[in-house]
C-alpha positions in Angstrom: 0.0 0.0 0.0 1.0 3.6 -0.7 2.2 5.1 2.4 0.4 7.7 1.6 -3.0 6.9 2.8 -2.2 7.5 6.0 -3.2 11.0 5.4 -6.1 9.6 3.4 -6.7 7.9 6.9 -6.1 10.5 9.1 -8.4 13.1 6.6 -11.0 10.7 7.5 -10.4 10.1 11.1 -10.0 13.2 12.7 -10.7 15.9 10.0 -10.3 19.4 11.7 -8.2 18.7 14.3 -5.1 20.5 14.3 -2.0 18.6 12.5 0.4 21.0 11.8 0.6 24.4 13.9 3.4 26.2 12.7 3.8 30.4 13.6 0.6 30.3 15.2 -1.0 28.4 11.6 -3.4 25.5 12.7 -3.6 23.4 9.7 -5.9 20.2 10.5 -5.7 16.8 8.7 -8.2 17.5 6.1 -6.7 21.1 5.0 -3.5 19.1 4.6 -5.0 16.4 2.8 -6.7 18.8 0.3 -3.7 20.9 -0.4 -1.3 17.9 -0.6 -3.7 16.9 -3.4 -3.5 20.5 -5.3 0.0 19.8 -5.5 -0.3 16.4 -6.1 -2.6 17.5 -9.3 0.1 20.4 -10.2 3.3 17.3 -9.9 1.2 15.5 -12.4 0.5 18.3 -14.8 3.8 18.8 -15.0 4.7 15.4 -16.2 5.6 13.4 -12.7 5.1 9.9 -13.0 5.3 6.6 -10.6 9.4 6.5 -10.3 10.3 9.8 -11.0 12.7 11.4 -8.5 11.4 15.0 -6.9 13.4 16.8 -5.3 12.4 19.6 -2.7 14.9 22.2 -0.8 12.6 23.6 1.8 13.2 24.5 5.3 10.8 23.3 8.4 7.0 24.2 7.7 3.9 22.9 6.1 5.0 23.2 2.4 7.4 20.2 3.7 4.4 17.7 4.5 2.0 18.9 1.6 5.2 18.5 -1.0 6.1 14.8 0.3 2.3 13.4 0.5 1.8 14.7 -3.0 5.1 12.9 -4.4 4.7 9.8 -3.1 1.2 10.1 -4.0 1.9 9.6 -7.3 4.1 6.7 -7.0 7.2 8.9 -7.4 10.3 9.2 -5.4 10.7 12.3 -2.9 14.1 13.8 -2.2 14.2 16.2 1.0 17.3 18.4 0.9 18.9 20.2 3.2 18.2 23.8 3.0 21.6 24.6 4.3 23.4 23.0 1.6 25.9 26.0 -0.2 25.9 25.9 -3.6 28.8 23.6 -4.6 27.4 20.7 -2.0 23.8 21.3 -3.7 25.2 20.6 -7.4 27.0 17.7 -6.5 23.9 16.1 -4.7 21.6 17.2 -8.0 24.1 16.2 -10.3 23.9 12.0 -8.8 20.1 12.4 -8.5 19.4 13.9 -11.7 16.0 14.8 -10.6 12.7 15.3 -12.6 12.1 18.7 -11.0 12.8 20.6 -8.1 10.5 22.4 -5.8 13.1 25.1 -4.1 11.8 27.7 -1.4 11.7 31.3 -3.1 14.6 32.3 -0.6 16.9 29.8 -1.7 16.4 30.2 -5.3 20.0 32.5 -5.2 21.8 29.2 -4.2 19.7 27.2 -6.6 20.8 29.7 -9.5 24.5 28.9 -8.5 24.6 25.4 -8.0 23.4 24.9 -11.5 25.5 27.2 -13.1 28.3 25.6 -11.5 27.6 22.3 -13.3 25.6 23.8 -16.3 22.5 22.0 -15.4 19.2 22.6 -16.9 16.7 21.9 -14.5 12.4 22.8 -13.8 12.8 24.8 -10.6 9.5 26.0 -9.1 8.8 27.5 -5.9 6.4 26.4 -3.1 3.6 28.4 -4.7 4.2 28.2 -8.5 3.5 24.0 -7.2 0.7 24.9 -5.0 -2.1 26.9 -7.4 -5.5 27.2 -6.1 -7.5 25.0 -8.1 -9.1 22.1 -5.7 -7.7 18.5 -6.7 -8.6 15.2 -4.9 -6.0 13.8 -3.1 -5.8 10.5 -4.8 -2.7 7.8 -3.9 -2.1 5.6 -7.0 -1.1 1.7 -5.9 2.6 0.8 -5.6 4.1 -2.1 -4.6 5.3 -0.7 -1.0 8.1 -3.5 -0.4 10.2 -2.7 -3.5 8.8 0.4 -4.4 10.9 3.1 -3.8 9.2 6.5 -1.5 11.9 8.4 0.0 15.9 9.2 -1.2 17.7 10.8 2.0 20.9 11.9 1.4 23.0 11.4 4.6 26.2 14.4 6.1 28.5 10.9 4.5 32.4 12.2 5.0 34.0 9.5 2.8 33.1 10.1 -1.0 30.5 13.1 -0.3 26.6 12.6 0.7 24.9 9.4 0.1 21.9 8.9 -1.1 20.1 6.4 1.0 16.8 4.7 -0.8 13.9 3.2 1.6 10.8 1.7 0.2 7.4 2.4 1.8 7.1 -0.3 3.6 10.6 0.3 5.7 9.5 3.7 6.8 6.1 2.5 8.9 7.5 0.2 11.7 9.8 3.2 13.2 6.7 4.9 13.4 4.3 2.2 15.1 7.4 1.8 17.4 7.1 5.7 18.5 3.8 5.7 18.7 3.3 2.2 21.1 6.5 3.6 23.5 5.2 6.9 23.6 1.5 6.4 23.6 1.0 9.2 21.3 -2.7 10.3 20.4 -4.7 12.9 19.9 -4.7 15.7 22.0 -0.5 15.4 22.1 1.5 17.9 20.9 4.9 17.2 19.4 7.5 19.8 19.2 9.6 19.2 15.9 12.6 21.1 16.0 15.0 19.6 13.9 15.5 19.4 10.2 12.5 17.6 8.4 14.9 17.2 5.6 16.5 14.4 7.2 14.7 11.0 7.8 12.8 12.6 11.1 10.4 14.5 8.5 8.6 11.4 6.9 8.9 9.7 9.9 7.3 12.2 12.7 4.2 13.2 9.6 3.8 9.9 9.1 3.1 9.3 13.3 0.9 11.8 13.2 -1.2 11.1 10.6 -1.4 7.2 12.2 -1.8 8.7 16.0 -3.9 12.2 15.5 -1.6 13.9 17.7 -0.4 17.6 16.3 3.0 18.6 15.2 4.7 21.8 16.3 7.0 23.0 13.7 10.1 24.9 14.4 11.9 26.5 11.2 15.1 26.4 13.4 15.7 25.6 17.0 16.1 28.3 19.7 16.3 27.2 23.4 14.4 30.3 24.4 11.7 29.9 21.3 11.0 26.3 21.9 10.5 26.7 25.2 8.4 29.5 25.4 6.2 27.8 22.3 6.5 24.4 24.9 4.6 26.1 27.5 2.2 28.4 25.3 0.6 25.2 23.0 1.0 22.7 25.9 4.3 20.6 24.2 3.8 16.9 25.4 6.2 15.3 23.4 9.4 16.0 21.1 12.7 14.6 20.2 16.3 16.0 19.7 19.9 15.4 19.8 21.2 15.5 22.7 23.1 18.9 22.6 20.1 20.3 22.2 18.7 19.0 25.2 21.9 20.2 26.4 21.1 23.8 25.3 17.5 23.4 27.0 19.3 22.7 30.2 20.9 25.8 30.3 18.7 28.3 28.8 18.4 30.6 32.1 14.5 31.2 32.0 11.8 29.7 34.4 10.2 27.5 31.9 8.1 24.9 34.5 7.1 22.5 31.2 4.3 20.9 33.4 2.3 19.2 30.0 5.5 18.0 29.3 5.3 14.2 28.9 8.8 12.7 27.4 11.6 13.2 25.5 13.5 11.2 23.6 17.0 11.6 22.5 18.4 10.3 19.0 21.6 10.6 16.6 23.6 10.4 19.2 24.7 8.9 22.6 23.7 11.3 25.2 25.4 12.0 28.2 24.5 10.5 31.4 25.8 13.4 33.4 23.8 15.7 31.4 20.4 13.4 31.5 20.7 13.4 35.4 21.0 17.3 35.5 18.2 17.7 33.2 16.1 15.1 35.2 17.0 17.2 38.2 15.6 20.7 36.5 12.3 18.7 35.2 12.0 15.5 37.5 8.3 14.7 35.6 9.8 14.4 32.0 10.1 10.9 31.0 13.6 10.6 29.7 14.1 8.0 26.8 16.5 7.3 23.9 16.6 5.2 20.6 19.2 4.1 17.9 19.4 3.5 14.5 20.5 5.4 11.3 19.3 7.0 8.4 20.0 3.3 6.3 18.1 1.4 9.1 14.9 3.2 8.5 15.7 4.3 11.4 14.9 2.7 14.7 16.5 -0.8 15.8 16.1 0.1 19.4 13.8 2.6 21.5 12.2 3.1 25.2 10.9 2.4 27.6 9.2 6.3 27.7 10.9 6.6 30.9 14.5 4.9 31.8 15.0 4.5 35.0 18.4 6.7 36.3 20.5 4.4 36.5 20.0 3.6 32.5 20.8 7.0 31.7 23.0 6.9 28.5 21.7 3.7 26.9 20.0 3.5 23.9 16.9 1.6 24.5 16.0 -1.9 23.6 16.1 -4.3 20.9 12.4 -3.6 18.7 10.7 -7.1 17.9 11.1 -5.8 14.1 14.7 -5.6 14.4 18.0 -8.2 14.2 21.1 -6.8 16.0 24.4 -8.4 16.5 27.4 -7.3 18.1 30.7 -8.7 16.1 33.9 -9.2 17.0 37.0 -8.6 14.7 37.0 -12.0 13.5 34.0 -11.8 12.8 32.1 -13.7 14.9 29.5 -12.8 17.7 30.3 -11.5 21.1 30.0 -13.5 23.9 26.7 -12.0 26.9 28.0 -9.1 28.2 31.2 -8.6 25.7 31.7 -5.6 23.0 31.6 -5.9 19.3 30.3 -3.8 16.0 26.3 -3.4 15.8 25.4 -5.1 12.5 21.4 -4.2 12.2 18.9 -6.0 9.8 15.1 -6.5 9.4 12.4 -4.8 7.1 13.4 -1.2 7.8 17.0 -1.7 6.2 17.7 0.4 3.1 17.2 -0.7 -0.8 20.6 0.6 -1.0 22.8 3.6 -1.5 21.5 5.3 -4.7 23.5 4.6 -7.8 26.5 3.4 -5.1 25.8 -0.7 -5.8 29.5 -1.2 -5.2 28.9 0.7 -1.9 26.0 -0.9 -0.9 27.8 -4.6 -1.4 30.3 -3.6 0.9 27.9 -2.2 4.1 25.7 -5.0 3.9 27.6 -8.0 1.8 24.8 -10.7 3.6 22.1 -8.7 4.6 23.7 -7.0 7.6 23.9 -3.8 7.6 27.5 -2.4 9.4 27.1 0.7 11.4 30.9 1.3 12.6 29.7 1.7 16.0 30.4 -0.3 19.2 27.7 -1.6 21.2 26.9 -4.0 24.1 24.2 -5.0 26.1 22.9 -5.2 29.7 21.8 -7.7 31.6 18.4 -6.0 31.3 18.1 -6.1 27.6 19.4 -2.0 27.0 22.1 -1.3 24.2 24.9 1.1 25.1 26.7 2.6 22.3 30.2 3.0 23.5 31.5 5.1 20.5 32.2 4.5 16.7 35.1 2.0 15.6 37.4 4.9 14.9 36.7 6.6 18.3 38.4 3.6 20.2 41.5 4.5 21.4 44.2 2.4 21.7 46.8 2.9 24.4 49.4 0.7 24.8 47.3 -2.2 23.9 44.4 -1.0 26.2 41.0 0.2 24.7 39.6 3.5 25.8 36.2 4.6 24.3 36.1 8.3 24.2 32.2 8.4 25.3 33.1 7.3 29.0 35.8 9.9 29.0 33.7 12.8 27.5 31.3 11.6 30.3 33.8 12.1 32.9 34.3 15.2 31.7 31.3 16.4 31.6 30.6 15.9 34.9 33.2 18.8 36.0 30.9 21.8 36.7 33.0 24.6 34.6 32.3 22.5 31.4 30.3 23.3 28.5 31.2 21.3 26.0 33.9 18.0 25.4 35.3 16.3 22.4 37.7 13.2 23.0 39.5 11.5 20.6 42.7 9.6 19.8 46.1 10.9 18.5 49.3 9.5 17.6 51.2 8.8 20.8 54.6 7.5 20.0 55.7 3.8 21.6 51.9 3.8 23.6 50.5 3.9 20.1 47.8 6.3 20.8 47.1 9.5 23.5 43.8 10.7 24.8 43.1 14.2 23.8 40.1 16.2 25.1 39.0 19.6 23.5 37.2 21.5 26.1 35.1 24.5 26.0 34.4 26.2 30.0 30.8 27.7 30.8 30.6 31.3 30.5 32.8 33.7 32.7 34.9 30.2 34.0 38.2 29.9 34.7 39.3 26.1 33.6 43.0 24.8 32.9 44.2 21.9 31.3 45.4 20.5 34.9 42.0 21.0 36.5 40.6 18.8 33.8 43.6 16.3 34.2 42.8 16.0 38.1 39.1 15.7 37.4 39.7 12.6 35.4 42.0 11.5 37.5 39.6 11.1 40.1 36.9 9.4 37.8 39.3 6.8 35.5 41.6 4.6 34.9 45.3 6.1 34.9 45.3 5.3 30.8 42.0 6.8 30.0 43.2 10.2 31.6 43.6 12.3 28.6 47.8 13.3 27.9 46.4 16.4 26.2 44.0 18.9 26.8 42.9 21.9 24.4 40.7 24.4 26.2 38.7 26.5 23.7 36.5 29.6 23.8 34.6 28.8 21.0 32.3 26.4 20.6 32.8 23.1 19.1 32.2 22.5 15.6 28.9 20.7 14.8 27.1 18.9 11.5 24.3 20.3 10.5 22.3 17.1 12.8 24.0 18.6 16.0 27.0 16.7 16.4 30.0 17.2 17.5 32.0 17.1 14.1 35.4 15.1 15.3 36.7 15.0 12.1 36.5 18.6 11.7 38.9 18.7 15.2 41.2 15.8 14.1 42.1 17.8 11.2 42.5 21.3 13.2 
């Protein structure tokens, strides 16, 4: 079935409630429905057909859901990209999708303008409204075969050989999203604040648990601690998601923000601190903290919940969904013993099709069906994965693995901090050396030996880092949040 009827669904369940409020717009399920099927009428007048890729450079807002429900409407493929992209990172991306068309927000059509000039592309480029006319259409999903039919190309931040473009049929986007709904008994009358970028594989995902839940989405253009908390407590936010640094930034935003309809929070894209869940448990002690993993090729979620960890789970990842198969392999290849450490290989029906014209690619991530994440994983006695940092953030000193996540932790738990980055550096005979790049809270005083003693405190001698950079400025980030080590190992 075409994913799409789920907003055929939801049209029909719960037409005027509210199902996107976006600066103070309320747009309910059936307005979305009918002007996702005036677009979905102005796709197909312009030649769209069942396979064709469409792509769409639009920031947070409604235009977002109305432009993805009309593509995959019509059998065809949608392409979400990042409206942040400059110029030369948006022609190389159009240049491997070759797209039918592009639908580009009538701010960004400067940056549209250069990317194509800089590869000499000709390209149909309409904005938001030349799409949207205002002649009423039906919004009518055409049949597609939802396990091998292709509904979504994301492209992911990929720092080996430029973005990918990762390709997920219909049927691999809706267990992620009966997943969130069953651990986070979301239903109407909810209110989820979505604040980061629908261009990634969050977009589909949180419209397409909406539409199956009734609850209404609360769309940020960009996140601002003091924004998204003020809108929190003026709409009656139950529910969101984030990365962790900006859970981080919520922490610290200084104003008296109570958040009493606030219901749970879930953390994703990263492991989150567990110094930083306590303190944030501490300032709102009724927020259910929770956390899932997967990836952008996993469709995403392998693991998620409970809605509410218990403290002392702080920092984990969830557990194993019914849906999905997760090992954790050794070097040799074979499985880690209860208890031991290896490389989370994922599978099930929410894995990719495959990296977009990348088959060579593709063969090598998941030769047999597993899919290879690079990151290192065990699990508890009670069933919860902890990621303990990515393959290339093991450390090795003298023989002796040190994974920078429990050091960063460490860290973190020093009051002055703001913000830690460990990671590995040539070390002479030891092999590698610890390095931590710190950044102090505002108006603190920190050296390098205060955060030397700290650790020294908390760790092993060989997990103490041998070097310490302490920075004013904050850390660089990807455009998901995270901390961009690469950006530091090359600094």
């Amino acid at each position: 079935m075409n994913i799409a009827n789920e907003l055929i669904d939801a049209a029909r369940r719960w037409p005027d409630t509210t199902a996107l409020l976006f600066d103070n717009q309320r747009i309910s399920f059936d307005s979305v429905a009918r002007q996702a099927g005036q677009w979905q009428a102005s796709l197909r007048r312009r030649g769209v057909q069942a396979g064709d890729r469409i792509a769409m450079l639009l920031p947070n807002g409604p235009e977002f859901a109305f432009g993805y429900y009309a593509t995959v409407a019509l059998g065809a493929v949608f392409v979400p990209l990042d409206p942040a992209l400059k110029a030369d990172e948006l022609a190389g991306i159009l240049d491997d999708l070759q797209p039918r068309l592009l639908v580009a927000a009538d701010r960004l059509r400067g940056v549209v303008h250069d990317a194509l000039a800089l590869k000499q592309h000709s390209l149909d480029v309409h904005t938001p409204d030349e799409i949207a006319g205002d002649t009423p259409a039906p919004f009518e999903p055409v049949p597609v075969q939802a396990d091998s039919a292709t509904a979504v190309i994301l492209y992911t931040s990929g720092t080996v050989g430029g973005p990918k473009g990762v390709m997920l049929s219909h049927d691999a986007l809706t267990p992620s999203m009966h997943a969130m709904i069953d651990v986070l008994a979301c239903r109407p009358g909810d209110v989820y604040g979505f604040a980061v970028p629908m261009s990634h594989i969050s977009g589909p995902m949180l419209l397409g648990i909406a539409m199956r839940s009734g609850m209404t989405l609360l769309l940020f253009e960009r996140f601002a601690p003091g924004r998204f908390l003020d809108d929190a407590e003026r709409h009656g936010m139950t529910l969101s998601h984030m990365v962790p640094p900006m859970a981080h930034a919520l922490l610290h935003n200084r104003g008296a923000h109570r958040l009493t309809t606030f219901r749970a929070l879930v953390t994703f894209g990263m492991t989150a601190s567990p110094e930083m869940l306590h303190q944030f448990h501490a300032r709102w002690p009724h927020i259910g903290l929770s956390s899932g993993y997967g990836l952008t090729e996993t469709g995403p979620l392998v693991t998620l919940g409970p809605a509410t960890f218990p403290d002392d789970k702080f920092g984990a990842v969830g557990k194993q969904l019914d849906y999905a198969g997760i090992r954790l392999v050794e070097d040799d290849g074979s499985d880690a013993p209860t208890g031991g450490s290896g490389e989370v290989w994922l599978s099930g029906p929410t894995l990719m099709q495959g990296y977009w014209r990348r088959p060579e690619l593709t063969a090598e991530m998941m030769p047999d069906g597993w899919f290879r994440t690079g990151d290192i994983g065990m699990f508890d006695a009670e069933g919860y994965l902890w990621i303990q940092g990515r393959k290339k953030d093991v450390i090795n000193v003298a023989g002796l693995k040190v994974y920078a996540p429990e050091v960063e932790d460490a860290i973190y738990k020093h009051p002055a901090v703001a913000e830690v980055a460990v990671l590995g550096v040539t070390g002479g005979l030891k092999g590698e050396a610890v390095k931590a790049v710190v950044v102090p809270k505002e108006d603190t005083a920190l050296a390098a030996s205060d955060i030397v003693e700290h650790c020294r405190s908390l760790l092993a001698e060989y997990k103490v880092p041998r070097l310490v950079d302490i920075r004013a400025e904050s850390l660089p980030r990807s455009r998901t949040g995270k901390i961009n080590k690469e950006a530091l190992r090359k600094a």
